[in-house]
N, C-alpha and C positions, 0 to 999 in steps of 0.2 A: 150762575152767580147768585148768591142769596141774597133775598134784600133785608139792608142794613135797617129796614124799618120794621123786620120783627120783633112782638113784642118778646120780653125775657123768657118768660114759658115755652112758647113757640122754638126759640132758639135754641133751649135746653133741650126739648125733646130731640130736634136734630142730632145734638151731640149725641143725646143716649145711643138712638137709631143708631147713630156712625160707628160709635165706638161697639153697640154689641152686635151688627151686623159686618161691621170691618174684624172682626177679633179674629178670625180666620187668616186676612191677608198677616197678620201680628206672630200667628204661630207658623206659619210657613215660611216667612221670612226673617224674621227682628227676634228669634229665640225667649218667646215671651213666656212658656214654659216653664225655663229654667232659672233666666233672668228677673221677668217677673217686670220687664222695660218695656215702654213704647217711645222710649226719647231715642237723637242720636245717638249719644253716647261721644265719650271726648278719649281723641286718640293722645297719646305722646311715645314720650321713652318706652316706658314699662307697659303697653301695651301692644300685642301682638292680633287680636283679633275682634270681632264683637264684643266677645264676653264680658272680655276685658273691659274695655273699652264703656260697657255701659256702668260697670261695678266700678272702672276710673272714677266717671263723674260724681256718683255719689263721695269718691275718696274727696276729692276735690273740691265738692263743696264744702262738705265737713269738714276741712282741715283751715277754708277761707271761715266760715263761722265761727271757728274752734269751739265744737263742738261737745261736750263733755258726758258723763253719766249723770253729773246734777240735773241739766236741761231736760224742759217740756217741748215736745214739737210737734208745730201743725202742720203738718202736710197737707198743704193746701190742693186738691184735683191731682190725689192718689193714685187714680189708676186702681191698678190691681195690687198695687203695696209695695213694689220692689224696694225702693229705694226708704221707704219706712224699718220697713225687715232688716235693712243693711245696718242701716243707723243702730236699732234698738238692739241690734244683735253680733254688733262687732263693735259697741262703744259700751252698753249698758245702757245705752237714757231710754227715759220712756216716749210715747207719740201716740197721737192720736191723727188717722188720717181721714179727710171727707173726700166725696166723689157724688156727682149727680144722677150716677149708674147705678142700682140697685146689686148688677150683675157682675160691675168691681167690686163691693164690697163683699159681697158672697164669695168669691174667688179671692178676695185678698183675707179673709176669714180664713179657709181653708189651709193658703199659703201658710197663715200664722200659727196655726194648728198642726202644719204637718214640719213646722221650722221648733218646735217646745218654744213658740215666742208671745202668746196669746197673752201671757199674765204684763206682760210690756205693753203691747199695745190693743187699741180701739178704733173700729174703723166704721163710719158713720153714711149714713146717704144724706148728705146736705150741699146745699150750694155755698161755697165759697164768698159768695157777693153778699149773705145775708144769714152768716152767722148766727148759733142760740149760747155761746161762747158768753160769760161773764165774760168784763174786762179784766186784759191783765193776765189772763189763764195759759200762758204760754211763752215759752223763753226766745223759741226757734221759731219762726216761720221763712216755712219750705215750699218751694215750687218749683217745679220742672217738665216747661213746656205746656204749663196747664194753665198760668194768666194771661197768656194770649188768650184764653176766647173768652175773657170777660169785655164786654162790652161799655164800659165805664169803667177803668184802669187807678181813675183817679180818685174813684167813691171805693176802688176796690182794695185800695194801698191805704185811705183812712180804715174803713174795715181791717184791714193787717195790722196798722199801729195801735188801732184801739185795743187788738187783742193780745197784745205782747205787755209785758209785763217792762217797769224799767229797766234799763241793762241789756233789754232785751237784743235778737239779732234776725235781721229778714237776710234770706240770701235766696234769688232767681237766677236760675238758666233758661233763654226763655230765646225765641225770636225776633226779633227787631228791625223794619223799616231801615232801610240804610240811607235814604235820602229826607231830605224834609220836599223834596219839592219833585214830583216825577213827571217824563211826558206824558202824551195822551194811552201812548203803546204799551209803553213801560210800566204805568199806572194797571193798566188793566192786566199787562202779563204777572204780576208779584201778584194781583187779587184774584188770578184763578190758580195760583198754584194753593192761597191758603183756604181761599172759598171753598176748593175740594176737598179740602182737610176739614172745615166746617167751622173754619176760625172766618167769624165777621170780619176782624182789621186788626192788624197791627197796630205796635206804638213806635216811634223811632225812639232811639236814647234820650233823644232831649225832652221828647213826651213824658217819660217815664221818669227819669232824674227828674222833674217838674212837681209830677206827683207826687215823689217820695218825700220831695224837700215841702209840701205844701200840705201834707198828712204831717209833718213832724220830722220827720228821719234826720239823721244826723250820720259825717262820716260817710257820707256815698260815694261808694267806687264801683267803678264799671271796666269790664274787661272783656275785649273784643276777641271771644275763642274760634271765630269762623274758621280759621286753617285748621283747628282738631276736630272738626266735624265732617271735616272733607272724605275723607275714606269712610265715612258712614253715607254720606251724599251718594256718593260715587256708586256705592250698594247697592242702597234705593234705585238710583238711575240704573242699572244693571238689571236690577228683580221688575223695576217697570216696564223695560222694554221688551223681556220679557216674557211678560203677564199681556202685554197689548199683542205681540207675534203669537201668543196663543189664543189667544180673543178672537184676530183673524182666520187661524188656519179652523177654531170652533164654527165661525161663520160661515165659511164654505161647506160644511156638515150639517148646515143647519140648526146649529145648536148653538144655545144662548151661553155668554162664558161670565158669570158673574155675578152678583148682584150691584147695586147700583151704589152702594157703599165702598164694595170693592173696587169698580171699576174708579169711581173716584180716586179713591186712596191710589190707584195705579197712575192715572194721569196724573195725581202732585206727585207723585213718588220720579216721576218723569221732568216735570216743570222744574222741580225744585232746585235740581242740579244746574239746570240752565240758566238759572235765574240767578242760583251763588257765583256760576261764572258770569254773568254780566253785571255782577253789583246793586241785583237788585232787592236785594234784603240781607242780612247779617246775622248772628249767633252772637249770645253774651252772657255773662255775669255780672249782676247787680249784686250787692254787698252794702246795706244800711245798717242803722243804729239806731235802739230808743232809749233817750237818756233819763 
């Protein structure tokens, strides 16, 4: 488990580690290639598979934002660009997205370039929590599964209002704490499925809704998607198990199966499902306003 007492630097560099040492478990299982995703991705009707399923959620937020070609948007902890690419390239708006990875932005560069989408958008190495954004420079602000690991949610949602313009529109998919109050067991089993992922802590709803309303936000609605995440869960838990029954039969051989990012990502990729069937954390959409 990480301690919640490292400083912000220290914690960053973890993620990088995670994310460009985990980018491997990403292309072997979660279609990151094509998709260009590392979220779960929201099932419904019109979705028959992964693919889908990740290029859903982008529909779905965009259509919760209403989204347009006038709009600027920040993609807040981009990743590798998927869901910026979708936006800028099946609506017209422009975006600009950041990431604390040198090695997203290099790949989601490339994505942009191999999509004829580069003159739309710009894709930055900045952290999220401490913007170089004039105020006001942005209509959309976008996140998906990337404000969980800010460690201060609350300094991080005034950082988002300062940076939207009036009119403006924040919308998250993101994690969430399903209790305000856990046992001793129960505490500890939610904070190693996300400590292996490399997120310090969750927020629950009412944390979050808290801070929106105490940055500014206006208009907050939140929407409990955990049932269309479940066949993506259920995945994960598949690809985990696995990845651990090959871990073992490697060990008998002598031979190391992993790196320590991986093997990570493999135990939440395992925890996680067990943990959405016993109620111990939740999936959501946030949906604010700046007036």
């Amino acid at each position: 488990m990480m301690d919640p007492k490292n400083t912000l630097d220290s914690y960053n560099k973890d993620i990088i580690e995670y994310y460009n040492r985990g980018e491997v478990s990403y292309r072997d299982a979660w279609d990151l290639d094509t998709s260009l995703a590392f979220h779960f991705g929201l099932w419904d009707k019109k979705t028959r598979n992964l693919r889908e399923a990740l290029k859903r959620t982008n529909e779905i937020m965009a259509e919760m934002a209403e989204i347009t070609k006038t709009d600027s948007v920040l993609d807040a902890g981009c990743g590798v660009g998927g869901s910026l690419l979708f936006l800028v390239g099946t609506i017209g708006c422009k975006g600009t997205g950041i990431t604390i990875t040198p090695r997203q932005v290099e790949l989601a560069e490339i994505a942009a370039k191999n999509r004829n989408l580069s003159h739309l958008v710009t894709f930055i190495e900045m952290d999220f929590n401490k913007t170089d954004f004039p105020d006001g420079s942005f209509t959309i602000y976008w996140g998906i599964e990337s404000l969980c690991y800010s460690k201060d949610k609350a300094a991080l949602l005034r950082e988002a209002f300062r940076l939207l313009k009036p009119g403006g529109r924040l919308i998250v998919a993101d994690a969430f704490y399903s209790k305000e109050n856990y046992s001793e067991s129960d505490w500890k089993a939610v904070q190693q499925i996300w400590n292996s992922w490399v997120v310090d802590k969750l927020a629950t709803e009412k944390e979050f809704r808290n801070g929106l309303e105490s940055a500014g936000f206006q208009n907050i609605s939140y929407k409990n998607v955990t049932k269309m995440i479940m066949p993506s869960a259920r995945r994960l838990w598949f690809f985990g198990r696995a990845a651990l029954f090959a871990g073992i039969l490697f060990s008998l051989i002598g031979k190391k199966y992993g790196n320590p990012q991986c093997i990570g990502n493999t135990i939440a990729a395992v925890r996680q499902y067990q943990g959405l069937k016993r109620g111990l954390w939740e999936y959501g959409i946030f949906y604010a306003e700046k007036k």
